[in-house]
Every structure is written in structure tokens, then in C-alpha cells.
N, C-alpha and C positions, 0 to 999 in steps of 0.2 A: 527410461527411468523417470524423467521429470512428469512425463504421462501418464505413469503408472500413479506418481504421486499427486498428480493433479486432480486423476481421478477419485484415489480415496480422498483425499480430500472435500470435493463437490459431495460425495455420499456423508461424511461423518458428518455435515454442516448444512445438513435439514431440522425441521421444528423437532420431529419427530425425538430422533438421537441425541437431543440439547434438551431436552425436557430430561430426558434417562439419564445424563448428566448432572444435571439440575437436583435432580430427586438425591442422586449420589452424593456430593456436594452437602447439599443440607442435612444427610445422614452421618455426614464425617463432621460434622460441625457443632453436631448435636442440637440439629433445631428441633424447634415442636412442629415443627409443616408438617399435614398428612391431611388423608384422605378420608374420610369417614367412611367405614367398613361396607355398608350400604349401597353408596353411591358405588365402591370399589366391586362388588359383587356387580350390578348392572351394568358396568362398563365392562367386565368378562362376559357375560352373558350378550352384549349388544354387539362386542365385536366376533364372539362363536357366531351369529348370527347371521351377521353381515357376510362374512368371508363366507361362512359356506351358502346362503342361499344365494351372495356373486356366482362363486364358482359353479354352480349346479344349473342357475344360466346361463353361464356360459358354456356347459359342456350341452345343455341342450340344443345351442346354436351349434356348436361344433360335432356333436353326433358322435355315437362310440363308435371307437377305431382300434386298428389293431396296437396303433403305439398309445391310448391308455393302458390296455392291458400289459401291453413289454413294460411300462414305465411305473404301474403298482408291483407288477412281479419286481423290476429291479428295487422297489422302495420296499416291500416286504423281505428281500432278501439282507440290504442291506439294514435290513432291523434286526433280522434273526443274528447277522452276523457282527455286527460293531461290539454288542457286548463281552464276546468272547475276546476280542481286540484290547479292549477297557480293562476287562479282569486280568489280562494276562498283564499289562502295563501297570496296574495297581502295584500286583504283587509284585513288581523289579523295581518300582519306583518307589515304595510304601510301605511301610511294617503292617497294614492292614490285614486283620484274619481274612479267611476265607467267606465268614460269613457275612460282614461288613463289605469284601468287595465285590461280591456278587451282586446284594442289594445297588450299591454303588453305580457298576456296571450295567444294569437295568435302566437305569436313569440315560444312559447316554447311548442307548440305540432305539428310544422313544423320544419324541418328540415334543418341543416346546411350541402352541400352538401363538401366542405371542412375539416369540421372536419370527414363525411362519408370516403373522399377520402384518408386522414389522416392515421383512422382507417386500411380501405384496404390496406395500405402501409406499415402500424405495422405489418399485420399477414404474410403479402409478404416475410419483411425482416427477421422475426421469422421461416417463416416455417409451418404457419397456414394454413389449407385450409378453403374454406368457400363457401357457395353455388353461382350460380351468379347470381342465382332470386334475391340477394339481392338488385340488383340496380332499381329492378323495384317495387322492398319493397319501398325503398326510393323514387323512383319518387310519387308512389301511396299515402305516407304520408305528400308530400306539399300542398295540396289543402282544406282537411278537417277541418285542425285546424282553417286557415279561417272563414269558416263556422262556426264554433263553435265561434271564436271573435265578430263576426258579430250578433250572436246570444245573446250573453253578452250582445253587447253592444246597440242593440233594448231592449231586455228584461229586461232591469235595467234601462231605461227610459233617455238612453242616445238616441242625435239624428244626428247620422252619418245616412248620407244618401249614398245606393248606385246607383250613375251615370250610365247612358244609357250605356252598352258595358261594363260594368265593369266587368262580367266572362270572357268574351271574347277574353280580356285585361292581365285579368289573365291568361289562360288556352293558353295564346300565349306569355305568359312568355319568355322571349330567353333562360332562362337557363333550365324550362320543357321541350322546345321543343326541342334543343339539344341534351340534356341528352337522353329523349325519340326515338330522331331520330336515334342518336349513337346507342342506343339499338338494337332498330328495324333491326338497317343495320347489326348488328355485327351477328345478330339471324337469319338473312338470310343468308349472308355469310358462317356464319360459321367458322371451324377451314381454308377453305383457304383462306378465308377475314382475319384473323386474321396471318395467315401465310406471306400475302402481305406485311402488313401494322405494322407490331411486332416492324422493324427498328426502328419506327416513335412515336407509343403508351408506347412501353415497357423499350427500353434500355434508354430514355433520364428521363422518368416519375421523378422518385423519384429528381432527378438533379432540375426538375423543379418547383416538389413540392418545395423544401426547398427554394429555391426564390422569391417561390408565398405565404410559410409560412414565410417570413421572411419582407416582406411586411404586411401581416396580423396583425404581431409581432409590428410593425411601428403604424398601423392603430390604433392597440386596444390601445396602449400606450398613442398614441396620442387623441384618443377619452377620455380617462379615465383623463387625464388632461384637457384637453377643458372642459368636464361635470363634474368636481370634487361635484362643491355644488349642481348639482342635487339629489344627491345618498347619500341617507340616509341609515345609520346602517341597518335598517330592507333591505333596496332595496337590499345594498350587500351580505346581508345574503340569503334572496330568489335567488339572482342568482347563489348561491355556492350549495344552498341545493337542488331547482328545480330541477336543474339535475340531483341527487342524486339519486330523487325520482323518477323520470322518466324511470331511468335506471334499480330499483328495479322491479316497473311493468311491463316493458319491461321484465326484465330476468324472470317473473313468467308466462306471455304471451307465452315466447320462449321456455318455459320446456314444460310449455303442450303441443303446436303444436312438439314438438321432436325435435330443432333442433340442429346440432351440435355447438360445445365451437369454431371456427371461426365464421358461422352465428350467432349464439346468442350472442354472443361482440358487432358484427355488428346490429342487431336490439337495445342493448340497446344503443347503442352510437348515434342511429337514435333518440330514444324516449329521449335520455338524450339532445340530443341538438338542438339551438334556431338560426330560422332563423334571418339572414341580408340581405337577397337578396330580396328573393321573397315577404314574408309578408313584411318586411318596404316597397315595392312597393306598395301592395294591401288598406296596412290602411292609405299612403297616400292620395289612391283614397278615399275609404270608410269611414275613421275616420279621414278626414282633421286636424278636432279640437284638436285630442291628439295626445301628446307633440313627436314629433319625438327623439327629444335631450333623452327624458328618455329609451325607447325599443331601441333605436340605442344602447346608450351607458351599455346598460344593457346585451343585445344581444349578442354585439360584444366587447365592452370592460369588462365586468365579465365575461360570462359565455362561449364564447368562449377561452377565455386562460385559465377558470378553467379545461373546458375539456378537452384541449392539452396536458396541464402539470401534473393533478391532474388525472382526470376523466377517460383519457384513460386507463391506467396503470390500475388504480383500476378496471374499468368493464372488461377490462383482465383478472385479476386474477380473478374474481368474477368468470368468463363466464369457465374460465379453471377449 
């Protein structure tokens, strides 16, 4: 035990996750600290960037194999299936209609590509290695949970309708197609693309993460005050637990396909967390009617700081 907590400890007590505290802090305090909108949009865009055209060199050095494909197949599956998990947990824990938790549920078998980037940045500064198929694990587990929401939320007699071009829309996502592009280029390239371009992806990264987490830290703070009387007992409990659970299945997913205590962190930190980007896009389109105030503030003010603070550390040690 004192191991166990020595080790979350060493993880909670990087710049990284004390900047995401920080940002917290000043939003419970009601400061005026923040980030200009600007600067916040290129730090998403620099760190989509980064992460995927790392991993896309590093999958070129490493070469496709058959445990990429076992290890998208288990990350696709476990995206199809968490949201069904999520909805069914909603409705025992929450007076939520069916149409709000389907939306809901959506959120949390898609992925947070932040708290991903996060992770990769924990095992960097520890000294973890980790495959770099991972990042194409991740891109592969934004689009299914979708499908599975959407699937709810017809088959329980809710009626969100989907609009002309609505995959389209989707699947031209800015931050899939980045992410996806960065791959692509890094995976051609290679280690002398990576060799070019190191100055620019490598030495500033974590610097920048902790700006763009500490902003986050702002966002959730301030979202979690703005929505206080939305969130009921039950809602804040499912955002603490959901990801718990996700991350469980996930690590039973990762043992059978074999993979190493870096990759296996990384996949459940996928399956443990809940998108803000992409799906609150999609079920704007698709599920107009339910309530954005609740999967925003759920999303991104519980369940992403429970993962930063809480979560990570723990599927750490779990994964180690």
C-alpha cells in the first residue's frame, strides 16, 4: 500500500497536473486569469499535431503488425460498447430522460484527445515507453461511440433526427483530420521527418501542454459553477465512477491483446475518458433537443478533472 501511494503520488506532482489544478483554483476563486481565445485554439491545434505526427513516427519505425490491428479492434469495440454501459448507469443513477442520456453516453465511449495527450506526457516524463499505434487507437475510438448514441437515442423512442451531411460533418472533424493527417505525414516521413521537425514538436510540448492544461483547469472550473443546479448527486457520482469503469474494461481488453504497462495505461485512459470536442459537436447536430449544459458540464467539468487528478495516477499504477 505505501507503494501504491507513493506512486500516485510521484504521478499527481508533475508541472503538468499542478497547472490543471492551478487553472481550477483560480476558477473557484473567481479570478480574472485566462487565456485568450487565440492563443487557446493554437495550443489545441499544436498539440493535435504534435501527438499525432510523434506517433505516426514512431509506428513507421515500428512497422504494422498484427497487435496494431488486435489493439484498434479492441479500441473500436470498446467504443461501440461503453456507451451502452453509461446509458444504462444514467438511467439507475439519474432521473435523466432517455433522450439526454443517450447524448450523455456518447460522450463517454469517445475519447478526450487532451487527457490522451496528457497521459503520453506522464509516461515521457516517468520514463515509460509505449507503442505509437496508440494514436491511431485513439483516432479509431472517436467515431463509434457516436453511433452507438445515436443508436440509443432512435431505439428508446427518442427523435433526434440526423441532417443531410451529418457523417460528413463528422468525419471532417478539424481535430480527426489533423490528428489523422499528422499521423499519416509523421508515418511517411519517418524518423527524418521527425528528425526535421523535433525543435518544434518535442522541446516546447510539455511547456505548452501546461498552458493549454491550465486553461482547461479555468474552463472546467468555470463550467462546474455556471451548471452547479444541473448535477445531481447521482450525475456527479456517474462522472467519477464511469470512468472507473471504463478504464477496468479497457485494462481486461489490453491483457488479452498483450499489451505493454505504457500501451495499456494509454488504452484505458482512452476508454476512461469523455469527449468535449467532437461528440458535443455531433449531438448538437443529431440530438438538438438534449440539453448541452448537462454532457458539457459533465464531460468537462467532472470527468475531465477527475481524470487528470485522480484517474490518471491510478490507471498507472493499475497498468504498471
Amino acid at each position: 500500500m505505501p507503494a501504491a501511494l507513493e506512486t500516485l503520488a510521484s504521478s499527481l506532482l508533475v508541472p503538468t497536473i499542478l497547472f490543471f489544478a492551478l487553472g481550477l483554483i483560480a476558477a473557484f476563486a473567481r479570478s480574472d486569469l485566462s487565456i485568450p481565445e487565440g492563443a487557446a485554439k493554437f495550443m489545441s491545434l499544436y498539440l493535435l499535431l504534435a501527438i499525432g505526427f510523434k506517433g505516426g513516427a514512431s509506428l513507421a519505425e515500428h512497422g504494422l503488425s498484427p497487435d496494431l490491428f488486435a489493439t484498434i479492434l479492441a479500441g473500436v469495440a470498446l467504443s461501440f460498447l461503453l456507451p451502452f454501459i453509461a446509458f444504462a448507469l444514467l438511467r439507475m443513477l439519474t432521473r435523466l430522460d432517455c433522450l439526454n442520456a443517450a447524448a450523455v453516453a456518447g460522450h463517454y465511449g469517445s475519447i478526450s484527445i487532451v487527457t490522451f495527450v496528457t497521459a503520453t506526457s506522464l509516461l515521457e516524463l516517468t520514463g515509460i515507453a509505449y507503442d505509437g499505434y496508440m494514436v491511431a487507437v485513439a483516432a479509431a475510438m472517436e467515431v463509434p461511440a457516436i453511433l452507438s448514441a445515436l443508436w440509443l437515442a432512435h431505439s428508446t423512442g427518442s427523435n433526434g433526427q440526423r441532417p443531410e451531411g451529418f457523417w460528413r460533418e463528422l468525419l471532417a472533424n478539424g481535430s480527426v483530420v489533423l490528428l489523422l493527417g499528422a499521423f499519416a505525414i509523421g508515418a511517411i516521413t519517418g524518423g527524418k521527418g521527425m528528425e526535421l521537425i523535433a525543435p518544434f514538436i518535442v522541446t516546447p510540448f510539455t511547456g505548452i501542454l501546461c498552458l493549454f492544461l491550465l486553461d482547461m483547469g479555468l474552463s472546467a472550473g468555470r463550467s462546474l459553477i455556471r451548471n452547479r443546479e444541473m448535477l445531481s448527486p447521482g450525475l456527479f457520482f456517474f462522472g467519477a465512477a464511469m470512468p472507473v469503469a471504463g478504464a477496468l474494461l479497457a485494462y481486461g481488453a489490453g491483457w488479452a491483446v498483450g499489451l505493454g504497462s505504457g500501451s495499456l495505461f494509454l488504452l484505458m485512459v482512452l476508454a476512461a475518458s469523455a469527449s468535449y470536442i467532437a461528440v458535443p459537436a455531433a449531438m448538437k447536430i443529431a440530438l438538438p433537443k438534449a440539453e448541452s449544459g448537462i454532457y458539457l458540464t459533465l464531460s468537462l467539468g467532472v470527468t475531465f478533472p477527475f481524470n487528470i487528478t485522480v484517474g490518471l495516477p491510478l490507471y498507472n499504477w493499475l497498468a504498471s
